[in-house]
C-alpha positions in Angstrom: 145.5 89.9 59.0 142.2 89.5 60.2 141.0 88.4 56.5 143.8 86.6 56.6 142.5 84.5 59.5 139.2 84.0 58.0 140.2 82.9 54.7 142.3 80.1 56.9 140.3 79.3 60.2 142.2 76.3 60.4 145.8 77.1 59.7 145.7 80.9 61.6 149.2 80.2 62.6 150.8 79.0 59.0 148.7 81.5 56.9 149.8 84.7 59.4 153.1 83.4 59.5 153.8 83.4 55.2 152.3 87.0 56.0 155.2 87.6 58.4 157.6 86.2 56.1 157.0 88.3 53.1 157.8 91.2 55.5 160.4 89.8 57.2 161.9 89.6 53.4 160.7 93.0 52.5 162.6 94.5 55.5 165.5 92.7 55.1 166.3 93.4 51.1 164.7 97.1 51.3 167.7 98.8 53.4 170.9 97.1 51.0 168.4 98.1 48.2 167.9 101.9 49.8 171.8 101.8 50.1 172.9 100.7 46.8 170.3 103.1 45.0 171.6 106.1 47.4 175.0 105.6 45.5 173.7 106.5 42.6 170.9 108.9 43.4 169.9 111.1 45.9 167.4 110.4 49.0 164.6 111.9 47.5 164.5 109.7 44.3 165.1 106.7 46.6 161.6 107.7 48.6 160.1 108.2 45.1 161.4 104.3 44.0 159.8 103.7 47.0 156.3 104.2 45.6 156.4 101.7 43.5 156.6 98.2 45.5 153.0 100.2 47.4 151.5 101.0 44.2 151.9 97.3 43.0 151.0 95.8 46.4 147.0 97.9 46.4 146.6 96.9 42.9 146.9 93.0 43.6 144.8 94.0 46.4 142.2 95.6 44.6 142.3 92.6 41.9 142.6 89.7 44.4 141.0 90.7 47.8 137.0 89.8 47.9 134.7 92.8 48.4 133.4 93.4 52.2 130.3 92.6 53.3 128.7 95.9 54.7 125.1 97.0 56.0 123.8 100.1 54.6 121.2 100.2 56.9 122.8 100.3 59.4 122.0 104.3 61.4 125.2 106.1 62.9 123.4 105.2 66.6 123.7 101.4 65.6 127.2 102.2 64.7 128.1 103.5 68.3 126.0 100.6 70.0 128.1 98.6 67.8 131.8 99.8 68.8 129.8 99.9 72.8 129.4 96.0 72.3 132.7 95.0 70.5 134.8 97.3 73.1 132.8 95.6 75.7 133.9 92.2 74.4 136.9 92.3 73.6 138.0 94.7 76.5 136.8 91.9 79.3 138.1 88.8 78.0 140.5 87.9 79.6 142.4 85.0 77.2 142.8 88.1 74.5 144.1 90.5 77.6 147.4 87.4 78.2 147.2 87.6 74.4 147.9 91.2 74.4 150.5 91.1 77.5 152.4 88.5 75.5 152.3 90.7 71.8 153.6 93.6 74.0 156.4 91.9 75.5 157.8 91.0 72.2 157.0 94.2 70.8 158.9 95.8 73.5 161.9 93.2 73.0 161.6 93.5 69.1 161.5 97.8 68.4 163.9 97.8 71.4 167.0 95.4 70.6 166.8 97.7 66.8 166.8 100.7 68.4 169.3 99.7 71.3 171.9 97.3 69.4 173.2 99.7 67.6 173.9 102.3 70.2 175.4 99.5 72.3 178.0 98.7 69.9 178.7 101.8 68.3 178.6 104.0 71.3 180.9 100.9 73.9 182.9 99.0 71.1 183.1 101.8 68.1 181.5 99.3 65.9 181.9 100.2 62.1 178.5 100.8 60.0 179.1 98.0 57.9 179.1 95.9 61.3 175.9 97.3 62.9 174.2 96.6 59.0 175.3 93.4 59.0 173.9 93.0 62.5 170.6 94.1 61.8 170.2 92.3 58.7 171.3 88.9 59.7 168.3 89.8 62.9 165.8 90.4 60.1 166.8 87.5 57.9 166.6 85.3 60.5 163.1 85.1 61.1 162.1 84.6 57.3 161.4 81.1 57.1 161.4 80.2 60.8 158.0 82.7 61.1 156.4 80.5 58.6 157.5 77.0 60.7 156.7 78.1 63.8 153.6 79.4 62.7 152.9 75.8 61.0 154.0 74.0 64.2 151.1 76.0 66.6 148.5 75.1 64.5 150.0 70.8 64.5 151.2 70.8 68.2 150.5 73.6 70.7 150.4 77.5 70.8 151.0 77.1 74.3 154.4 75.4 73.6 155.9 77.2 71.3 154.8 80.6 73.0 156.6 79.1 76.1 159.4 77.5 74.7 160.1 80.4 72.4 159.9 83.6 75.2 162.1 81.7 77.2 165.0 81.3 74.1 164.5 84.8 73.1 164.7 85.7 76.4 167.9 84.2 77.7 169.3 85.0 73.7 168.7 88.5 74.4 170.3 88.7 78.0 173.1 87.1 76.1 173.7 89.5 73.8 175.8 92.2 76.0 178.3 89.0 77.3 178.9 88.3 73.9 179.4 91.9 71.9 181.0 93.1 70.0 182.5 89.7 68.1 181.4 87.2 65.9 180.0 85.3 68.8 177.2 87.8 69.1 175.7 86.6 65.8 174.4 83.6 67.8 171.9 84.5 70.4 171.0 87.8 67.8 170.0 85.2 65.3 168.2 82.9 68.2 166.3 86.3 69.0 165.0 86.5 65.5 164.2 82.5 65.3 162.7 82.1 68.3 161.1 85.6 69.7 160.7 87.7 66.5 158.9 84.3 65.1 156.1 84.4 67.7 154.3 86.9 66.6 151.9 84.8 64.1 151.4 82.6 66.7 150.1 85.3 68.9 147.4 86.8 66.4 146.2 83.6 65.9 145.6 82.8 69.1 143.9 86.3 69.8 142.0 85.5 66.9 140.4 82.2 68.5 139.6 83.5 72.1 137.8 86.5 70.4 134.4 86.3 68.1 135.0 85.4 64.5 133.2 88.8 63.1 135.6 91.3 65.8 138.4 89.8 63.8 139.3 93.6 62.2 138.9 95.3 65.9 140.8 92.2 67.2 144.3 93.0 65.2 143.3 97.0 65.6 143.8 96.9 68.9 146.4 94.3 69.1 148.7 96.7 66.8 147.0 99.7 69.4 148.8 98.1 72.4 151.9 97.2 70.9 152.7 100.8 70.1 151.7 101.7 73.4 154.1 98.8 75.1 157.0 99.8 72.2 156.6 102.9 73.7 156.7 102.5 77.5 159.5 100.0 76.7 161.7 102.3 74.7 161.4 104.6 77.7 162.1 102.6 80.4 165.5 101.0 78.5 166.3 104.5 77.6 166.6 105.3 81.4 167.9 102.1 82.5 170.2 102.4 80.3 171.6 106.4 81.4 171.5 105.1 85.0 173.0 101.4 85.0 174.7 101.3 80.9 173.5 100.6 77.8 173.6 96.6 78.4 170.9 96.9 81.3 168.9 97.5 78.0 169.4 94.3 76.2 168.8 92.4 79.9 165.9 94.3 80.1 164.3 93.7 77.2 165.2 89.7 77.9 163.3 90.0 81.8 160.2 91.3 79.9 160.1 87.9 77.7 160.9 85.7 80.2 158.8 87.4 82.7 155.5 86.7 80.7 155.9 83.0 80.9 154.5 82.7 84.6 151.0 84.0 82.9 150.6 80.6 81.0 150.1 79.0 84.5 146.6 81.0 84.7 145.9 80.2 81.4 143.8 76.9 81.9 142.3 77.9 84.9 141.0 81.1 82.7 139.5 79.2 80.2 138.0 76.5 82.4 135.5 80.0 82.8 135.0 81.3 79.9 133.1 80.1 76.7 135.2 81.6 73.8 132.8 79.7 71.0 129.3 80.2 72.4 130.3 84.0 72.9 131.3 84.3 69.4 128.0 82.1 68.4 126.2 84.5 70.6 127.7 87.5 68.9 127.3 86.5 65.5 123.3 85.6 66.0 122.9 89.6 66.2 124.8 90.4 63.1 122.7 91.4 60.6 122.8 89.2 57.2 
């Protein structure tokens, strides 16, 4: 992701968001695949099938993706000033730290309504297999082409927008969902989850990727995927005792509170860059890097 947003400094949000469709397509075909191939083999051969889509994907890589630049000069003591300078960076600045908040909440909403959903409507409404499939699929499938859009409308309009508009409509979808199980009618605001919440997260790297220097753009997505397990985490916790204490649907509405509870931050926003020089750090940086 972070060569990603190099290769395409000036479509961040489009490029990252094909790279969320392919997997938003990868993750909706691979459990009906997975299911059909476990009726005619056992689980083992199916993880073995598996191998191949991975082996196929690091040979394009190997074939297609340019060589790294690297400094073999460069002493082990240089090294650890080096990871002292970019955790000092990226640690204090403030724009990536609202970058990360955001990536967390929807982390937390994302991992959670899979991991929730189906306990809520197997374990209240005896919902079939077939249903809670059909569920999760329909959530996966709909953020396939909206990832790419949304992505493409942050880099023509506003990340600001479409980070606001979209927390709050995955937000309220997500509250919605409990009021709405187990019928058809829950279909709606699941599939608003995926188009509107699920779809933010190009927009999010990209915009970490701008309020950081361009040559931190590897420790950049590191620790943004760092946090977001720790967040997934924490959030799968909390809705797990929410959900013993006040019922499994105080886990969908909490997952909801967490998006919409981000969007105050985007008042501070200006007022945080109005401070901060995001391009003459990241000139300043790059001076120092060794050609």
């Amino acid at each position: 992701m972070g060569f990603i947003g190099q290769q395409f400094s000036d479509r961040k949000g489009f490029a990252l968001g094909l790279h969320g469709t392919g997997a938003n397509i990868g993750q909706t075909l691979s459990p009906l695949i997975a299911g059909y191939l476990l009726l005619i083999a056992g689980w083992r051969t199916v993880l073995l099938v598996n191998m191949v889509p991975l082996i196929l994907a690091a040979t394009l890589i190997g074939i297609f993706l340019p060589a790294f630049r690297t400094n073999p000069k460069r002493s082990p003591k240089d090294s650890d000033l080096r990871f002292r300078r970019v955790s000092g960076v990226l640690l204090t600045n403030p724009l990536l730290a609202s970058s990360l908040l955001i990536a967390g909440s929807i982390t937390i909403a994302h991992n959670g309504l899979q991991t929730f959903l189906p306990i809520l409507l197997v374990s209240k409404y005896g919902a079939s297999p077939g249903w809670v499939g059909l569920c999760l699929g329909l959530y996966s499938a709909s953020a396939i082409i909206p990832e790419t859009a949304v992505g493409y409308i942050s880099d023509t309009i506003s990340r600001k927008f479409v980070l606001i508009f979209g927390l709050l409509a995955g937000g309220l979808s997500l509250i919605l969902i409990p009021a709405m199980a187990p019928g058809p009618w829950m279909l709606i605001p699941l599939t608003l989850v995926g188009i509107f919440l699920r779809s933010l997260r190009p927009v999010v790297f990209a915009n970490a990727l701008e309020v950081t220097p361009e040559n931190m753009r590897g420790s950049t997505i590191g620790l943004l995927f760092t946090v977001n397990q720790g967040f997934a985490a924490v959030g799968a916790l909390t809705a797990g005792f929410l959900s013993d204490a006040y019922g499994i649907d105080s886990a969908l509405w909490f997952f909801g509170g967490i998006a919409l509870a981000m969007i105050p931050l985007f008042g501070i926003l200006p007022k945080i860059s109005d401070k901060i020089d995001v391009p003459a750090a990241a000139q300043k940086d790059s001076a120092h890097q060794p050609s």
